[in-house]
C-alpha positions, 0 to 999 in steps of 0.5 A: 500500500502506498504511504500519504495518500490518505488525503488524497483518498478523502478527496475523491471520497469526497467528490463521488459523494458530491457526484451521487448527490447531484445524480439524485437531485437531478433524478428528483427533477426529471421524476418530478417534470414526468410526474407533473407532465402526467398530472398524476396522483393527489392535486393540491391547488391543481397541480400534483402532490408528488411532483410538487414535494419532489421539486421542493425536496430537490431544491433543498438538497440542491441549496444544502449542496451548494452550501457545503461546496462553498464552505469548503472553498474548493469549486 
């Protein structure tokens, strides 16, 4: 095994769990763009439940994401 990788080995832990996280942001949006285009479901106010949260869901994990990023001052 090689010796000082260890931060090294952080970092990239690091960027595929940025990576993953943004693969389900975006699958959050795209499920909730064909759940809205499909109208299916529980309406409130019209528009469906379920792609409502699912935007609302995505855009918190989104701005919680953007936080980390920035408070790590590596982007």
């Amino acid at each position: 095994m090689h010796r000082g990788l260890e931060n090294f080995i952080g970092e990239i832990d690091r960027s595929f769990n940025r990576i993953t996280s943004g693969i389900i942001i975006s699958s959050l949006i795209l499920g909730s763009s064909l759940v809205m285009t499909l109208g299916a479901g529980p309406t409130i106010f019209g528009l469906p439940f379920f792609g409502i949260l699912g935007f609302v869901l995505a855009s918190v994990l989104g701005l919680w994401l953007g936080i980390v990023i920035l408070k790590s001052g590596k982007f």
